[in-house]
N, C-alpha and C positions, 0 to 999 in steps of 0.2 A: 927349363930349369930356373932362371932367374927372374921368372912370374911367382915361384911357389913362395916366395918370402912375402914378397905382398899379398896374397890371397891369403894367409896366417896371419900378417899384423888385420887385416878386413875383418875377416873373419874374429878373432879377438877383439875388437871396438865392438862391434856388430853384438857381440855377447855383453860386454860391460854393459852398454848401455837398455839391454835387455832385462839384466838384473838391476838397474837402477832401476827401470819403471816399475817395476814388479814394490821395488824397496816402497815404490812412493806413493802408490797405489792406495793402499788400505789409508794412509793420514791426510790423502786428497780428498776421497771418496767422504770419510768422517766432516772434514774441511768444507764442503759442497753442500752435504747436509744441513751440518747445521744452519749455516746460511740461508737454505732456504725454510729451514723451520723459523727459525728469526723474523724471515720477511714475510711468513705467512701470519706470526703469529703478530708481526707488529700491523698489516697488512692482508687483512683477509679478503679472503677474493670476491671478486664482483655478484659470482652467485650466487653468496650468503647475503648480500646486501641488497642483492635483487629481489628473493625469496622473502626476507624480511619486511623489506616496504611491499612486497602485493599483500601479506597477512596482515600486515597494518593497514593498508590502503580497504583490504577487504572484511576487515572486525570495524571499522568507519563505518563504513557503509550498512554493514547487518545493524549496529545500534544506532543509526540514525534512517532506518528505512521507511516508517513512518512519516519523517519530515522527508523525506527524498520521494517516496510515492505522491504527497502532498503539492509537492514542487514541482513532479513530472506531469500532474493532475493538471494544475495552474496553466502549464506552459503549452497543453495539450485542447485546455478552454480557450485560452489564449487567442492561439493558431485556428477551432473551429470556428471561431466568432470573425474571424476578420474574414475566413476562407468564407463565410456566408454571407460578408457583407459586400462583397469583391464579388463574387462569384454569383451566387444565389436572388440576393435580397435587388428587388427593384420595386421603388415605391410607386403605387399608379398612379400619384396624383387625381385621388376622386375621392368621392364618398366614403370610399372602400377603406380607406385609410388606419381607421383606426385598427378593423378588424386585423388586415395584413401584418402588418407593425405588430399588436399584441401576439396574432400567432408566432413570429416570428421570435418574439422575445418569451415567450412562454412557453412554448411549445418543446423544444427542446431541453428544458429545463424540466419538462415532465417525464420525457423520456429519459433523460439522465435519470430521474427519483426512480425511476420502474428498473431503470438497469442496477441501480443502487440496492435494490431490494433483492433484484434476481439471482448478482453476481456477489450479493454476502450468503455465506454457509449457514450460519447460524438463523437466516430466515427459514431455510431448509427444515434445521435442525428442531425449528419451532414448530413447523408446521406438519411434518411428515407425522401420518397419520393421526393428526385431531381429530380428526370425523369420524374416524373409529372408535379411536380415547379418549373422549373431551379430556376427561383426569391427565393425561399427558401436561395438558397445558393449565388446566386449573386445579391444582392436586389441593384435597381439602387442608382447609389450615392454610394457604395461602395462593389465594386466589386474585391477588395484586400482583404475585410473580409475572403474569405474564403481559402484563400495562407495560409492568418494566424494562423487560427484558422486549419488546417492541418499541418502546420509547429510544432504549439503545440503539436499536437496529436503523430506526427512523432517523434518528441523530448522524449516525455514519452516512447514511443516505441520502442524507440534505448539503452535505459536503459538495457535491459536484452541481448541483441546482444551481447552490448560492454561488457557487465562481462563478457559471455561466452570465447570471442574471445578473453581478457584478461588471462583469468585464462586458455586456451587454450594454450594459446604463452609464459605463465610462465612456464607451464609444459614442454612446447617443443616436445615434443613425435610427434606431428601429424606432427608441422614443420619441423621437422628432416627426417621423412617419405616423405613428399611431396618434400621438397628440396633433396634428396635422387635420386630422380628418374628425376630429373631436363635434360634436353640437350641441352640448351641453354649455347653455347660455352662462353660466358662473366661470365655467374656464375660456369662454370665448373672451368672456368681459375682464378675467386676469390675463389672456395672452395677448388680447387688443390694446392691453390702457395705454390710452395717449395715441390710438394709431386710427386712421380712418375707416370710415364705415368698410371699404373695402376686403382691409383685412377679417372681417366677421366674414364674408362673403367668400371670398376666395384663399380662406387660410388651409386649405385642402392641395391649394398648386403653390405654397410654400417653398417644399423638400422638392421641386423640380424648377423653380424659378420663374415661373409662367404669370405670375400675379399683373397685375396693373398699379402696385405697386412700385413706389420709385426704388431700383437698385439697392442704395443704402436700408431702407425698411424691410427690405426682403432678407437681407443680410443679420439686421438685429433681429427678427423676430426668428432666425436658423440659430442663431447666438444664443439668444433669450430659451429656445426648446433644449438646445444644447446644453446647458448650464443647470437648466434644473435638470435634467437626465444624470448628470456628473453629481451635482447634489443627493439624489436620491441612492446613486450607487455609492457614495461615499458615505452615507448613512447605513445603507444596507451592510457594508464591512465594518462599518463599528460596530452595529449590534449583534452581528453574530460572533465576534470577536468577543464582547462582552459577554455574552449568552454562554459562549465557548466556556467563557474563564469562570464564569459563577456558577458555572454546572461542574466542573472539575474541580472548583474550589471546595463544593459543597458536597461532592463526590468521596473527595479527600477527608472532608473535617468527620466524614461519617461513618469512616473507614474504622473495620474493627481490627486492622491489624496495621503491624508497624510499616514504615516505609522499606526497611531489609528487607522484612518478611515478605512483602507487596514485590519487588524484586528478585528476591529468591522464587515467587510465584510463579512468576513473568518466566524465567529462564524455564523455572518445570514443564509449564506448558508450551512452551515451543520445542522444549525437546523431546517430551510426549506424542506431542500432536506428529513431530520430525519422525519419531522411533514407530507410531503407529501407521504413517502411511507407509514403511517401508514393511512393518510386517505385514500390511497388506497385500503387499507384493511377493512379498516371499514364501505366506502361506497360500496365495492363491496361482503362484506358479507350481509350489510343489503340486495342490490338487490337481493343477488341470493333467498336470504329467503323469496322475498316479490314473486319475480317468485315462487321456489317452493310449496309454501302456496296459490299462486293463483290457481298451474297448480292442486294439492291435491285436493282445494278444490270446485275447477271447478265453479269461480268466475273471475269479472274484475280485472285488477287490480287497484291500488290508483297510484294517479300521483308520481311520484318520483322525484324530482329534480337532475339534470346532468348536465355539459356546455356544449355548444351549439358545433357546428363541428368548427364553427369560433374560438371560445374560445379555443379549443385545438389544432389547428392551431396554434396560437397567442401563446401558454404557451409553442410552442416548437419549435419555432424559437430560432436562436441565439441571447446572450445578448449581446445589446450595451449601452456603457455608456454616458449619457449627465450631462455635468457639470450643466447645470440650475436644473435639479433635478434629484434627490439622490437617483434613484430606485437602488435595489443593485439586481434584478432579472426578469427576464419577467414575472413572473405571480408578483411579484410588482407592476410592472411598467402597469398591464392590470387591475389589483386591483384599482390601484390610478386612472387613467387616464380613461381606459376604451379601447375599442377595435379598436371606430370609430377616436378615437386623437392621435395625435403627429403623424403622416404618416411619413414613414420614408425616404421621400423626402425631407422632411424640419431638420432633424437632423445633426448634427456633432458631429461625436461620435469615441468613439475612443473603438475598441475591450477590451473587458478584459472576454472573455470566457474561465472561467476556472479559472480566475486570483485569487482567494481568494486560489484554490488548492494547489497553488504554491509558498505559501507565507513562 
């Protein structure tokens, strides 16, 4: 019996402070809130500013991909050239010399051009089916389009040649070897001057050190190959450099549309080009399913919609441009127009195949 006073006063706290949390509840829960909308909002979280710099990091890289393929090119000559100078390249020291040396330096620098022709599309796009069409390529009324539009392709192609041959001719090694074994009396007589009969005779064991030559002589005339080697690759980047910029400059000054417009261009076409490989995909999964699902279930099939043989004809011709309207692509220009209009007897047009790539 005088337990039950105390289990009443217990019991009573036990409730006050029950109703107290209850009281405090709701202006805590508010209190905690806003707090953390405060710190979110003064303080946003890592993930938004994660997600932001990759989109930023990755809209860099889409509009500088050109210069970044460029540099991946570079650094990938770079690296073949030393791995075959290391690896590969051993100079015989004989007769053979020059021949060695030039295949060495040339040689790869032709296979680049053939890979440069292979692995652009629009070589493709030029040539798939001329022997059937001449007209494809030479459509009357302009029959300079297609000089052009190979000149371009040529030009992209000579990109990886000229690194080669460049970064070849800084090194010197191959030129040194090839000019080594040289018998043409006018370079013997420029690589000799001042040096004894010897060097005429044995400027072939040079690049291996074998001469009868005293040490220091053997060393200027490695110095001497070296240096014009380095000369002639350092001319070789200025000119194409220059070539580069007077061909773009003049590309530019003869441009019949603005520089937005040239831009505005540019975007269309990659996201054409982006929007048509995908429906490639899309409509040639739905056929294959509509075939497999007939051939399964040994049924007709339902009509499909496709373009016509005309229509893909027409969508892969070369593009030309007309200043009365503003197609920026042939399957544009077959969209707007249609297949049977603007024949291309009646245009004045001025090539820009390609031209958005190069801007």
């Amino acid at each position: 019996m005088t337990l039950f006073p105390y289990l009443a006063q217990f019991c009573l706290r036990r409730r006050t402070v029950v109703s107290m949390k209850k009281e405090l509840a709701p202006p805590l829960a508010a209190a905690t809130a806003a707090v953390l909308q405060k710190k979110n909002k003064d303080f946003p979280s890592s993930g938004l500013y994660t997600m932001d710099a990759f989109q930023g990091l990755f809209k860099f890289f889409l509009n500088q991909k050109t210069a970044i393929g460029y540099s991946f090119m570079a650094l990938l000559t770079l690296g073949g050239e030393r791995l075959f100078s290391l690896v590969a390249f051993k100079c015989p020291c004989s007769p053979e010399n020059t021949v060695y040396g030039l295949a060495f330096l040339f040689a790869p620098a032709w296979v680049l051009l053939i890979l440069g022709f292979f692995l652009n599309n629009r070589s493709w796009r030029l040539f798939t089916g001329c022997c059937v069409n001449p007209r494809k390529i030479f459509p009357r009324g302009h029959g300079c389009r297609f000089f052009y539009v190979l000149g371009q392709i040529t030009l992209n192609a000579l990109v990886a040649p000229v690194m080669w041959l460049s970064v070849a001719l800084l090194n010197g090694t191959f030129y040194e070897c090839a000019m080594s074994g040289t018998k043409s009396p006018s370079l013997l007589g420029l690589i000799c001057k001042g040096k004894p009969q010897q060097c005429r005779e044995e400027l072939y064991k040079v690049s291996c050190r074998k001469t009868s030559l005293t040490p220091s002589d053997n060393e200027e005339l490695q110095l001497s190959l070296q240096a014009q080697s380095q000369i002639l690759g350092w001319c070789l980047i200025c000119s194409a450099s220059f070539f580069s910029l007077v061909s773009t400059c003049y590309g530019r000054c003869r441009s019949k549309v603005s520089y937005l417009q040239m831009t505005f261009w540019k975007t269309y076409v990659e996201k054409e080009k982006e929007q048509l490989e995908n429906s490639f995909l899309d409509y040639a999964s739905k056929l294959s399913m509509r075939n497999l699902k007939c051939f399964f279930e040994n049924k007709r099939p339902e009509a499909f919609p496709l373009p016509s043989f005309a229509a893909w004809e027409a969508a892969s011709e070369l593009y030309s441009f007309h200043q009365t309207r503003q197609h920026y692509s042939t399957l544009h220009k077959i969209v707007e127009d249609g297949l049977d209009l603007c024949p291309e007897e009646s245009e004045t047009t001025m090539v820009l195949v390609g031209t958005a790539e190069h801007i």
